[in-house]
Every structure is written in structure tokens, then in C-alpha cells.
C-alpha positions, 0 to 999 in steps of 0.5 A, a space after each residue: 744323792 750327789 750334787 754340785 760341788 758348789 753348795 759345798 763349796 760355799 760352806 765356811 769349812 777348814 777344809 777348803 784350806 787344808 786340800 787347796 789344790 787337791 781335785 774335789 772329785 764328788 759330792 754326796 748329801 743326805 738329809 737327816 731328820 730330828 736330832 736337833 741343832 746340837 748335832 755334831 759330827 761326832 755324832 754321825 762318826 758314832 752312829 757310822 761304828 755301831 755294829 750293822 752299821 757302814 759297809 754292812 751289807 753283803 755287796 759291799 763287804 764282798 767289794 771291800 774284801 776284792 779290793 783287799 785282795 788285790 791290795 794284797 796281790 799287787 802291793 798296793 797298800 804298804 803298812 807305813 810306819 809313822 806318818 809318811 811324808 806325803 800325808 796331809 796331816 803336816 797340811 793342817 794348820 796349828 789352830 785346826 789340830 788343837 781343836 781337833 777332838 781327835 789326834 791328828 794322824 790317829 788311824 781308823 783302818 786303813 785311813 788316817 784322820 786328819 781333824 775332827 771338827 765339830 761341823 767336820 771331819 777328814 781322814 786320808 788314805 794313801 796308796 799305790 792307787 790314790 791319795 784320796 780324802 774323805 770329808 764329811 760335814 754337817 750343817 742343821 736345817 729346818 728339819 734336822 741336819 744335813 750331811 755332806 760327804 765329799 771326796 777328794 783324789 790326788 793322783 798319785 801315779 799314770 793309773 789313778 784315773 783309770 783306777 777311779 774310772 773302773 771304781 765308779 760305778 761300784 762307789 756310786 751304785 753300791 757302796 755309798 748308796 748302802 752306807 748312806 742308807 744304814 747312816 740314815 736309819 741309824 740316825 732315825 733310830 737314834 733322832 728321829 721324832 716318834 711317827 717321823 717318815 721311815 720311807 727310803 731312797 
């Protein structure tokens, strides 16, 4: 479910800091159920690489696949040795990157982590299209956790928001809805109290 960036916004997150002036392009929010308050970020990052989880679905490999494709025709996605110079890896504070559970720079296919964090997580991707950035928090709640995944896109060139345009509908119908979804069942399988409702939406 997407929200308004606010509520984001407000949450005390080192992220505000490292992408200052980066466009925050949208908000997305599930609510997990159980687990405790113990739950880290790292949890969902675990729960997103088991096997049937992330973009698992049919739809959204073959989407996936498309867009490597065009990558590949175009050139759209140059394999950079070391860190370029654009990435935001050099934007993260000193203090944030010593706590970070996982090397910043560290590639995760096709993106770079920036920071893991215990409430947050942030990896980069930059191509001839987008230098986009994904941020996903976790905050508890009276009923287990909830999850935030916000995007951010910095244009890299005249054709990035007509790139994002074309995307959209197949972002905010297909991909994020399914990966959402496998994230959440992953969660009730692994969190969830016995009997907790198993409804999807």
C-alpha cells in the first residue's frame, strides 16, 4: 500500500541525511504481523533471499528479464569497476558506515548497499536511466512491525522521467505488489503466532 511520504518523513532515519536533496519518488508500507519488537531489518533482508521469495513470480521475472534485455541492447547498464563516482556510498557519514552490518559499496546484484542499519537499509543502482535508491525501514507496532520501502530517483540524463513514466504502472501493479506479498507470507511463516489471519491484500 502506498502512502504519503510524510509519515516517512517524520521517522528519525539516517537516511534523510545521506539522499538530502535526492527526489523521494514514492512510499510503500506493509504491516507484518507477530515477530516481536526485536525484529530488525535484517530480518526481512533474510526473509526477501530465501528461494520463492522477492521477485519470484512469473510476471515479474519476465519483466525483469525485458529490462535486462534492453539493458543489454541499449547499454544501459555498464559493469563498473570499483565505486563510481557518482554513488553515494562517499555520502554516507563515518558514523553510519561503522555500524553498518554490511560493507558499504558491498554489491547485491545489480545494486550496491549503501548501509544496513538495524531499523534501515539502503542500496543504490545507477544506470544510463536512473540513479535510484531503495530504503527499506522497520518500525514495531502494537501488532508486529511495520515495513516502509521508499524509493528515491535522481535523473541522471533528459530521458529519466520518461523512463520512470513508462515503468510506473509496471512498478506499482505488478512488481511491488508481488514482492510485498511473498515478503509478507515469508513473515507469517516464519512470525506470525499460530491461528494469525492469513487473508491477502
Amino acid at each position: 500500500m502506498r502512502i504519503s511520504p510524510q509519515e516517512f518523513t517524520e521517522l528519525d532515519l539516517a537516511v534523510h541525511q545521506v539522499l538530502r536533496g535526492v527526489p523521494l519518488n514514492d512510499v510503500s508500507v506493509l504491516d507484518l504481523p507477530g515477530g516481536g519488537a526485536a525484529r530488525t531489518i535484517e530480518d526481512v533482508r533474510a526473509l526477501m533471499r530465501l528461494p520463492g521469495s522477492g521477485s519470484s513470480s512469473a510476471p515479474v521475472r519476465a519483466l525483469f528479464w525485458l529490462r535486462g534485455a534492453l539493458g543489454k541492447l541499449f547499454g544501459w547498464d555498464p559493469v563498473e569497476e570499483g565505486l563510481p563516482a557518482e554513488s553515494y556510498v562517499h555520502q554516507v557519514p563515518p558514523e553510519v558506515a561503522s555500524r553498518s552490518s554490511v560493507q558499504p559499496g558491498t554489491r547485491e546484484g545489480p545494486f550496491r548497499v549503501l548501509y544496513v542499519l538495524p531499523g534501515e537499509a539502503v542500496s543504490e543502482i545507477v544506470n544510463a536511466t536512473v540513479h535510484a535508491f531503495s530504503c527499506m525501514a522497520i518500525r514495531p507496532t502494537a501488532e508486529g512491525q511495520r515495513l516502509y520501502w521508499a524509493v528515491y530517483v535522481k535523473p541522471v540524463s533528459r530521458w529519466t522521467s520518461a523512463y520512470m513514466a513508462l515503468i510506473e504502472p509496471f512498478r506499482r501493479f505488478i512488481v511491488y505488489p508481488s514482492i510485498l506479498r511473498q515478503l509478507r507470507d515469508a513473515w507469517r511463516a516464519a512470525y506470525a503466532e499460530p491461528g494469525a489471519a492469513t487473508e491477502h491484500g
